[in-house]
N, C-alpha and C positions, 0 to 999 in steps of 0.2 A: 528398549522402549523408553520414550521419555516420563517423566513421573508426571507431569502433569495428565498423560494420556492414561498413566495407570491411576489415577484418581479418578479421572473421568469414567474408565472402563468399571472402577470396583464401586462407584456411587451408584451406578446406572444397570448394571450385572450384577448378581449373585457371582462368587464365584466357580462356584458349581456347575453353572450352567456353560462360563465363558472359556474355564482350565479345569485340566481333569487333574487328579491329586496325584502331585509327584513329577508329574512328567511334563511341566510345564516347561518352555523353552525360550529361543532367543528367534526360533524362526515364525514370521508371524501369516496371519491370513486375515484377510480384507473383508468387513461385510457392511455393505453400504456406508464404505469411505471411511470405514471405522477398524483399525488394525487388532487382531485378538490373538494372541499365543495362543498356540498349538502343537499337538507331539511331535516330536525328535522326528523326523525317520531312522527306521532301524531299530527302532523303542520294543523291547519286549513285547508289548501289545498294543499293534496295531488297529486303527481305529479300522471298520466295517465303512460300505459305502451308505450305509444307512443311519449307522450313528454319527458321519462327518454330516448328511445331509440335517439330524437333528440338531446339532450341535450347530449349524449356516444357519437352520430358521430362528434356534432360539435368540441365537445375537443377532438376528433382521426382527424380531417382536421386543425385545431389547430395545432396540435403538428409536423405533416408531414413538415411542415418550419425545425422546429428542428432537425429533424434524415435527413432533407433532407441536412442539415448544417453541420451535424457532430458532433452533441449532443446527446449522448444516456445518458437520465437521469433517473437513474434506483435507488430507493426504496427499502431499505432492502437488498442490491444485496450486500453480503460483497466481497472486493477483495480477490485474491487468494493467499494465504500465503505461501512463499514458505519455504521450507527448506536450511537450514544451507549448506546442501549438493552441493544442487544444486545453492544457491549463488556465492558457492566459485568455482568451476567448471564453472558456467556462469563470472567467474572473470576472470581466466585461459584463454579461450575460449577470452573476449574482449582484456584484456590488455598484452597478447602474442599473439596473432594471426595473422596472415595475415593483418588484417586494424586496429591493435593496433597505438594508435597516436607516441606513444614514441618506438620506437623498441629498445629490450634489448639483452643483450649478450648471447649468448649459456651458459654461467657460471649462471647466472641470474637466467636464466628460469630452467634451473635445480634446482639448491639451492630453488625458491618460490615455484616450483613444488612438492619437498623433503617434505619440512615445510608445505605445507596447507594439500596433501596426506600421509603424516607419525605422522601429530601433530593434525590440527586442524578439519581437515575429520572425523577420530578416534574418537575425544573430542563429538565436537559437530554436524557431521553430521544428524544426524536423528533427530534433533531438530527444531523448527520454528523459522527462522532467529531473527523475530520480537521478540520473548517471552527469549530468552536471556539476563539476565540482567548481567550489568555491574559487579556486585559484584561476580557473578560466575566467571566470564572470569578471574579476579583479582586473588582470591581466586586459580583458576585453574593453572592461570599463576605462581604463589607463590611457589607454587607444586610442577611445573619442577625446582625448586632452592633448595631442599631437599639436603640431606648431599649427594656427589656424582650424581647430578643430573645436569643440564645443566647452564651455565654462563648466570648471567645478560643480558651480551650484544646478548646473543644471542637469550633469552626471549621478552628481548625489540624490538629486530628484528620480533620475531613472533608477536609481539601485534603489528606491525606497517605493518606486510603481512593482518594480522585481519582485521584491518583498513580499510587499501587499500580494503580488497573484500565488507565491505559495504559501501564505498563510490562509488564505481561501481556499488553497487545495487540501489544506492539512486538516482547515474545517469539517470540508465535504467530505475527508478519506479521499482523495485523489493521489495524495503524497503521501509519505510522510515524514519528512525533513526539510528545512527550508536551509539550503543552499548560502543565499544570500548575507545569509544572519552572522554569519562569519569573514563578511567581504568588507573592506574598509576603503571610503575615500575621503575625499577634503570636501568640507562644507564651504570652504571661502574660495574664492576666486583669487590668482596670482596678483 
């Protein structure tokens, strides 16, 4: 069990009520999402079905402080991953909208609008934000600089619209690493 979760468990539990003396173990049991050691099997003294049932309500009246606090500590529970897609749309959506901190020009919001839905939507929308690695983005970005293909400066602009949507994401908790931050191109044009 990790030490953190045995902090949690011995601030929040007596330990009397959570581990019976001595036979505490390595195999655990679950009570609302909260893991709690319990006897071996095979332990010289086996618990009764009525002392396992006391022992389940005491750490579910335990735990009720917690969710009644505003801690739901949940086990296994992975968060939800979102896509690329809907990153960059929930970016659109905070930092143009109506309670965006910075308001930006009608020129602005056109041209970012242009570039995430014409460029980076296209690339990588149906991908998991998180599983993006840098060397793609780089590599992809390279791309658009082909013989006839789009200026520096204005590649550099799209990896800094990039940016901008997962530092948005990293804001809100949508992500939590920005990709980008490690991708390098030229500011000048050949």
């Amino acid at each position: 069990m990790a030490s953190h979760r045995k902090r949690l468990i011995s601030a929040v539990i007596p330990t009397n009520q959570a581990v019976e003396e001595k036979n505490e173990c390595i195999f655990p049991f679950s009570c609302a999402g909260i893991w709690f050691p319990h006897l071996r099997p095979g332990n010289q003294r086996t618990a009764t079905a009525g002392e396992r049932k006391r022992r389940r309500q005491a750490a579910a009246d335990a735990v009720k402080p917690l969710h009644a606090a505003g801690f739901s500590v949940r086990i296994n529970e992975a968060p939800a991953r979102v896509s690329f897609n809907f990153l960059a749309e929930h970016y659109l959506k905070a930092d143009f909208g109506a309670d965006a901190v910075r308001p930006k020009s009608v020129n602005t919001i056109g041209h970012v609008e242009q570039v995430v839905r014409a460029y980076l939507i296209p690339r990588f929308g149906d991908e998991i934000a998180e599983d993006i690695k840098p060397f793609d983005i780089q590599r992809w970005l390279k791309s658009l600089h082909e013989p006839g293909g789009l200026a520096w400066t204005t590649i550099s602009k799209m990896r800094g619209i990039m940016s901008r949507i997962y530092k948005i994401g990293i804001l809100h908790e949508h992500v939590a690493k920005n990709p980008v931050q490690h991708v390098e191109t030229r500011s000048k044009s050949d």
